[in-house]
C-alpha positions as CSV (number, residue, x, y, z in Angstrom):
1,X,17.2,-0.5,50.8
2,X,19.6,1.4,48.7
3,X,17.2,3.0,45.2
4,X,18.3,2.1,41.9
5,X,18.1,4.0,38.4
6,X,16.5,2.3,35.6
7,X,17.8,4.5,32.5
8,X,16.4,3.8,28.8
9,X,18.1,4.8,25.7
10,X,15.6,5.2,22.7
11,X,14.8,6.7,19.5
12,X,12.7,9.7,20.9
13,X,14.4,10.1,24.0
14,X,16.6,9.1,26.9
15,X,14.8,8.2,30.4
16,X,15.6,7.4,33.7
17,X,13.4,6.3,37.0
18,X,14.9,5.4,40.1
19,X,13.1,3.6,42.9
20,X,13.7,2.1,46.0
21,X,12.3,-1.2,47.4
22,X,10.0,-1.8,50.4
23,X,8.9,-5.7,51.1
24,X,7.0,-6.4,47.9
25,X,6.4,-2.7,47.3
26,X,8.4,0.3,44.8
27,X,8.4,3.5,45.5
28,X,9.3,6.1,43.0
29,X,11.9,8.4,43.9
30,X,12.9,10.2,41.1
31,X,12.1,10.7,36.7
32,X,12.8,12.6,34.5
33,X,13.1,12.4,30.7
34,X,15.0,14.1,27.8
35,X,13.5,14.7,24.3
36,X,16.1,13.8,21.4
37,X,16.8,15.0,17.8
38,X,16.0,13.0,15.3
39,X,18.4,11.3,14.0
40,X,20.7,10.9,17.4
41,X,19.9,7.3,17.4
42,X,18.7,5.7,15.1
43,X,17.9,1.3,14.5
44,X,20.0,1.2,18.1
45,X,22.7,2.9,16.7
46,X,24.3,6.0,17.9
47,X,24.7,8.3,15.5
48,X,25.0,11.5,17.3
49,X,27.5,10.7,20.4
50,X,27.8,14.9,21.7
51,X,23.9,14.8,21.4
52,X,23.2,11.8,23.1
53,X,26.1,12.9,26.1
54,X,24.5,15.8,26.5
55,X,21.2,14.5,26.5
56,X,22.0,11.8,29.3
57,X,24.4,14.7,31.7
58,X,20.8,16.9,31.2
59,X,18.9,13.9,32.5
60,X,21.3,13.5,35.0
61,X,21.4,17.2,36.1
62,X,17.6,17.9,36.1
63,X,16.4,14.7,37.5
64,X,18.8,14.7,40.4
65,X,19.5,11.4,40.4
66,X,21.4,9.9,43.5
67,X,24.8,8.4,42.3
68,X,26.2,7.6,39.0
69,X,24.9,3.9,38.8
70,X,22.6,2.9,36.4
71,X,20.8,-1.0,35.2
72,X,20.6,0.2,31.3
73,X,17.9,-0.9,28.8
74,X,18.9,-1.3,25.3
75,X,15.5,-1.9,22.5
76,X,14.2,-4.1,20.0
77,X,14.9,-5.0,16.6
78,X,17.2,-4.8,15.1
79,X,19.5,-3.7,17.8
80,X,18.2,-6.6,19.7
81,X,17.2,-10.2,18.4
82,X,15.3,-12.3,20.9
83,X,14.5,-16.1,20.2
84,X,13.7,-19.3,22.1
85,X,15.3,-22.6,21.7
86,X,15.7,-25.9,23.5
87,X,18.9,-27.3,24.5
88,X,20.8,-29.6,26.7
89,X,21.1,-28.2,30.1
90,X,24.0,-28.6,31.6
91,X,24.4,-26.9,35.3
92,X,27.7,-25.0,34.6
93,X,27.2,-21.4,33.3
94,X,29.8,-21.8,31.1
95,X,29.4,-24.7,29.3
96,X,25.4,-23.6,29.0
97,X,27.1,-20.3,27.4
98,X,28.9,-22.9,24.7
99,X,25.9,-24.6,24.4
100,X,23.5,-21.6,23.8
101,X,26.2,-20.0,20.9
102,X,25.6,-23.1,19.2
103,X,22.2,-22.9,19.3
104,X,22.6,-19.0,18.6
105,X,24.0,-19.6,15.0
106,X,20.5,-21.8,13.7
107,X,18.2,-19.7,15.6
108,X,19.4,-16.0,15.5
109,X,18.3,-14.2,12.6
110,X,21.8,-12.4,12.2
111,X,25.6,-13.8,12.3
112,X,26.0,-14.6,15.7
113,X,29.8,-12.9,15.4
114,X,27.9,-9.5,15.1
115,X,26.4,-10.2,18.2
116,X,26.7,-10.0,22.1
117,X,25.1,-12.9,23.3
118,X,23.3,-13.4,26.5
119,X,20.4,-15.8,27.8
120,X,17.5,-16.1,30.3
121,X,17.1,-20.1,31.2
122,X,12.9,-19.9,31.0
123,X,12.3,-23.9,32.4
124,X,14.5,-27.2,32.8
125,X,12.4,-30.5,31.9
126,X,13.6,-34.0,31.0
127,X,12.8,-36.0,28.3
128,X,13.9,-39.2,26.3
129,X,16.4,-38.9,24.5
130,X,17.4,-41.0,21.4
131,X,19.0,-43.5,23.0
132,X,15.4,-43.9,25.2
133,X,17.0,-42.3,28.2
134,X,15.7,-39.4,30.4
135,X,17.6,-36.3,29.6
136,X,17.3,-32.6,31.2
137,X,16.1,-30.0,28.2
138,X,16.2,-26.4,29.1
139,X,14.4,-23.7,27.5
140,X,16.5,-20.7,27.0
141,X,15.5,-17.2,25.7
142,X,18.2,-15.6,23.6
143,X,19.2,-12.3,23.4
144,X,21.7,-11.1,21.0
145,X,22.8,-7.5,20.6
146,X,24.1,-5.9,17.8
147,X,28.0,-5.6,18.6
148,X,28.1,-1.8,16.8
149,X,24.5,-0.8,18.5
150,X,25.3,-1.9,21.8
151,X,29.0,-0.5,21.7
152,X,27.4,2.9,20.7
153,X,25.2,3.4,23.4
154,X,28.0,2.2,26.0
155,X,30.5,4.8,24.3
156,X,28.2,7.5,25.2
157,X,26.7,6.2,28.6
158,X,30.3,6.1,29.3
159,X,31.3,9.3,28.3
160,X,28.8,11.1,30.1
161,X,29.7,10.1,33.4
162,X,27.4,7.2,34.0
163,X,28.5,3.6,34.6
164,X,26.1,0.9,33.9
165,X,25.5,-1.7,36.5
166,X,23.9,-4.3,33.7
167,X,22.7,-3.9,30.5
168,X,19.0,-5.2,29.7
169,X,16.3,-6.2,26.6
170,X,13.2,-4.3,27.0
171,X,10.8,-7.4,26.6
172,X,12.6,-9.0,29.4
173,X,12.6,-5.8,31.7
174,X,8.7,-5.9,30.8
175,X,8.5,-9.4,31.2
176,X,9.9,-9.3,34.8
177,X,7.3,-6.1,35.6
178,X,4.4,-7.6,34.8
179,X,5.2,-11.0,35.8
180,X,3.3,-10.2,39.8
181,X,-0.1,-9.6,37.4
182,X,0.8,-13.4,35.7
183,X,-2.1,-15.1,34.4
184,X,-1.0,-18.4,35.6
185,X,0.8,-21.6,34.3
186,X,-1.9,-22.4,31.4
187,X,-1.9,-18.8,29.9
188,X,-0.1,-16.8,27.8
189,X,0.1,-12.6,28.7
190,X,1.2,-10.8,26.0
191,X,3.1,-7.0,25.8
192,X,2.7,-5.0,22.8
193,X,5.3,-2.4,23.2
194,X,4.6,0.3,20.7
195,X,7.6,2.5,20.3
196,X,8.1,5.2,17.7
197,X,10.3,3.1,15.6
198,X,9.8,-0.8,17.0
199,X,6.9,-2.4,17.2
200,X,7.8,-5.6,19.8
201,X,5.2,-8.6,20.7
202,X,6.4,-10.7,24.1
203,X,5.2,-13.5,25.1
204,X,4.9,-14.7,28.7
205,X,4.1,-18.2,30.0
206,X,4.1,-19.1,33.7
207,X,5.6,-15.5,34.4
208,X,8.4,-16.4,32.0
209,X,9.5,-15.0,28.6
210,X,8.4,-17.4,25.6
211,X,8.0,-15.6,22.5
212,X,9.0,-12.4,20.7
213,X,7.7,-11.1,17.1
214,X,8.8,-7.4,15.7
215,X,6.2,-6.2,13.8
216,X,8.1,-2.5,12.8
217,X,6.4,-1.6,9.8
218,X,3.9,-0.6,12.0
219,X,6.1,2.3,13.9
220,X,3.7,5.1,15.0
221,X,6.4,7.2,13.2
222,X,5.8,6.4,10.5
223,X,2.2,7.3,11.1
224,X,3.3,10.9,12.7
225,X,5.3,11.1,9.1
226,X,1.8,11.1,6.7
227,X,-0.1,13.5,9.1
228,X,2.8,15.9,9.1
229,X,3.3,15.4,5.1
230,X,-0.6,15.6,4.3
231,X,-1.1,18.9,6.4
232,X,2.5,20.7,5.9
233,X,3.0,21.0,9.5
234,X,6.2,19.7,11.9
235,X,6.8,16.4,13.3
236,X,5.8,17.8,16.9
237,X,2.4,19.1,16.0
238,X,1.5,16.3,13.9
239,X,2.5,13.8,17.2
240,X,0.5,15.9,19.4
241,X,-2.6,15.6,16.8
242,X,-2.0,11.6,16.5
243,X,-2.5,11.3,20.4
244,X,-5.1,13.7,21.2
245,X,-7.8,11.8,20.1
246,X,-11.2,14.1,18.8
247,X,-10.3,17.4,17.8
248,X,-12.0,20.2,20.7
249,X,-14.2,23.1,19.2
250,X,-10.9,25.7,19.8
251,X,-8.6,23.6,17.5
252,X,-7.6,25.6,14.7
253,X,-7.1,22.6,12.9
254,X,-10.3,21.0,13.4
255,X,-11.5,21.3,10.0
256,X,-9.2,19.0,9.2
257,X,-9.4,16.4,11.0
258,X,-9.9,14.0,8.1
259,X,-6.5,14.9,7.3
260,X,-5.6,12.7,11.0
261,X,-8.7,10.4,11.2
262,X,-8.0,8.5,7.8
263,X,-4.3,7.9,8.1
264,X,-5.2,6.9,12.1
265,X,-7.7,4.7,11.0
266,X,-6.1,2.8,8.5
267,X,-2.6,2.6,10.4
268,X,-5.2,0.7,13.4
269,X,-6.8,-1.1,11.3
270,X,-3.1,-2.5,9.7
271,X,-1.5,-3.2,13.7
272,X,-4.7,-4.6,15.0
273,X,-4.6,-7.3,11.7
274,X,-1.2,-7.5,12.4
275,X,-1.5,-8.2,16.5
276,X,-4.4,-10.7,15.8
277,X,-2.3,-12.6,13.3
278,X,0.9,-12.9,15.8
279,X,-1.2,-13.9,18.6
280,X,-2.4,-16.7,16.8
281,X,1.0,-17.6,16.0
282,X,1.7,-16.9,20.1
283,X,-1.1,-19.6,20.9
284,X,0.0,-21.9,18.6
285,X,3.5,-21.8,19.4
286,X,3.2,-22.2,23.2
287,X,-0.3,-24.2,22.9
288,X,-2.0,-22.4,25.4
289,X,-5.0,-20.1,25.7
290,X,-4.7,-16.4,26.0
291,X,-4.2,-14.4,29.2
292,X,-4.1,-10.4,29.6
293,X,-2.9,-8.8,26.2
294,X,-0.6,-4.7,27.7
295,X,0.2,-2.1,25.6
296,X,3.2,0.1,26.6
297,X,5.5,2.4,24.9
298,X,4.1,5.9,23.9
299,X,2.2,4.9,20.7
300,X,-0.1,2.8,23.4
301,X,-2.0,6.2,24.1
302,X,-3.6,6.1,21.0
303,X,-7.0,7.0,21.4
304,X,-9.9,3.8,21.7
305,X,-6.4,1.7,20.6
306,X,-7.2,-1.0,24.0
307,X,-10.9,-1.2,23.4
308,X,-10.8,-2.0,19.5
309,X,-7.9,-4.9,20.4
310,X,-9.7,-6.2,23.1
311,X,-13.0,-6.5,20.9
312,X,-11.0,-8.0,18.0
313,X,-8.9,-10.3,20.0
314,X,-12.1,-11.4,21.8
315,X,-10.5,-10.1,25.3
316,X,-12.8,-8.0,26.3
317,X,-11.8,-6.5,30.3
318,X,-8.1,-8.1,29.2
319,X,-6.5,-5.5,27.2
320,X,-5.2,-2.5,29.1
321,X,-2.5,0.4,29.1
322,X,0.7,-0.6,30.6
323,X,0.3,2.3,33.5
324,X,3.5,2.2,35.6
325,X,2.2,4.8,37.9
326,X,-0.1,2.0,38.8
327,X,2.0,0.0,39.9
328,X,4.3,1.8,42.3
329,X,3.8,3.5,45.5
330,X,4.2,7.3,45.4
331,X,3.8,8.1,42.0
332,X,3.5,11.4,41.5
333,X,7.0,11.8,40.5
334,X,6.6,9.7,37.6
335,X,2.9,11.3,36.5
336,X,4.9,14.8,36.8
337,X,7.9,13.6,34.4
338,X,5.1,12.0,31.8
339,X,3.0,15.0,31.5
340,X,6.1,17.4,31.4
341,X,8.0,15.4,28.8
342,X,6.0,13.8,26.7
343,X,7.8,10.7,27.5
344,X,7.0,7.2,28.0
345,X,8.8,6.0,31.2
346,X,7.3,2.7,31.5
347,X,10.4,0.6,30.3
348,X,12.8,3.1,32.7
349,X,10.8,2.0,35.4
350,X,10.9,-1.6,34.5
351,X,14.8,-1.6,34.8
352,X,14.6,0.2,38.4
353,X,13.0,-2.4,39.9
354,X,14.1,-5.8,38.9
């Protein structure tokens, strides 16, 4: 079967996996990432169109990836707004598309005439309506882009040669991935997707999106901000001190480490509170028990970050590391990009292979 390029546009950097499809089975054919500037984009928005084209024709031109084509991820909030709601189903698309912009304007937290509106029909059920009569109710998930974020990115994907064969959410592409590893119809998974500037909860019910709370206060940023400020050293070193866990016995830092382990600690101990409270809300919003609990995104590397949510949520063997390279056939390719970019790809190669 013909491969196809997942590509994701974030705040760090710009990503692209492309895969190909055997029965039930991926296989990873290319990756490659590209680091950007802070500041390029920025909340969704480009702010830096010559970076970010140059940026994508580099991924483009070092990756080697076949054709032009691409199935485009877009993030969180507050580019992207993701709610549920229940409405009349009606079996035309286009009247459910009237019908979900109605239902848009109460349950969108921004003006839905900012917005590029889209939704995922999640389950179709009938109940009684007010007249006592069976009636068809459909769940919907709504996603609405921000009209200027989404219009950015396009202007530059664009520009540098690339043409976008759909445009996706990032908890739905991770919502499709893990849906083969779906706890069942009476459980609710969960993805944490911990990115340097969003923080993104999904929740997934009987392989289907259900839920979605942005907790990004909590961007590891943020946290790569204070250990850069408190020790007077760049962005870059202070990320690589975040992720690296105990400092070894050559580490010319490592009588600082205090200076890393406070900040870390407390920046845990404020997302973990923070997960445990939204997965109450998860459970009692969907009134189901809890499945498998992922982390993806780059912040999920954090050192002992699974084991301490698994032992607060009570999930112990249930909390794991989003590993894409587990999931594919052949993944060297994508281990090599990783470790030579610094660069989650996890969301890249969600997009490839829906």
């Amino acid at each position: 079967m013909p491969s196809t390029v997942g590509l994701d546009i974030g705040t760090t950097g710009v990503r692209a996996v492309e895969t190909s499809r055997t029965g039930r089975s991926h296989t990873v054919r290319r990756a490659h990432a590209v680091p950007l500037t802070p500041g390029v984009v920025q909340d969704g928005v480009v702010n830096d169109q010559p970076a970010l084209r140059a940026a994508l024709r580099e991924l483009w031109r070092k990756g080697g990836f076949h054709g032009r084509r691409a199935a485009l991820v877009i993030g969180s909030y507050p580019a992207v707004s993701v709610r549920s709601a229940n409405v009349v189903y009606l079996p035309s698309r286009k009247d459910m598309d009237v019908v979900v912009a109605a239902a848009a304007d109460k349950v969108m937290p921004h003006d839905g005439s900012r917005l590029y509106l889209s939704h995922h029909l999640a389950a179709v059920e009938h109940r009684v309506n007010e007249k006592g009569e069976p009636a068809p109710v459909a769940t919907v998930a709504i996603a609405g882009a921000d009209r200027v974020a989404l219009d950015s990115v396009l202007e530059a994907v664009w520009a540098a040669g690339i043409v976008p064969t759909s445009v996706d959410v990032t908890s739905f592409a991770l919502s499709r991935f893990i849906s083969a590893s779906s706890s069942g119809p009476h459980a609710a998974d969960v993805v944490i997707h911990l990115g340097a500037t969003t923080v993104t909860m999904t929740g997934i019910v009987d392989r289907q999106f259900a839920y979605e709370y942005a907790m990004n206060q909590l961007a590891g940023a943020m946290l790569t901000q204070e250990i850069a400020f408190s020790m007077g050293i760049d962005g870059e070193e202070a990320e690589r001190l975040k992720l690296a866990g105990p400092p070894q016995a050559d580490d010319p830092l490592r009588d600082r480490d205090l200076d890393v382990s406070i900040p870390l600690a407390g920046w845990t101990q404020a997302l973990v509170d923070e997960i445990r409270g939204a997965v109450e809300g998860l459970r009692r919003h969907v009134g189901v028990p809890l499945g498998r609990v992922w982390l993806s995104g780059g912040e999920s590397a954090l050192p002992g970050l699974a084991v301490r949510l698994a032992v607060e949520l009570g999930l112990r063997g249930k909390v794991a590391v989003l590993d894409g390279r587990a999931w594919v056939r052949s993944p060297e390719k994508l281990r090599a990009a990783t470790e030579a970019t610094q660069q989650d790809l996890t969301v890249a190669l969600a997009a490839s292979v829906r």
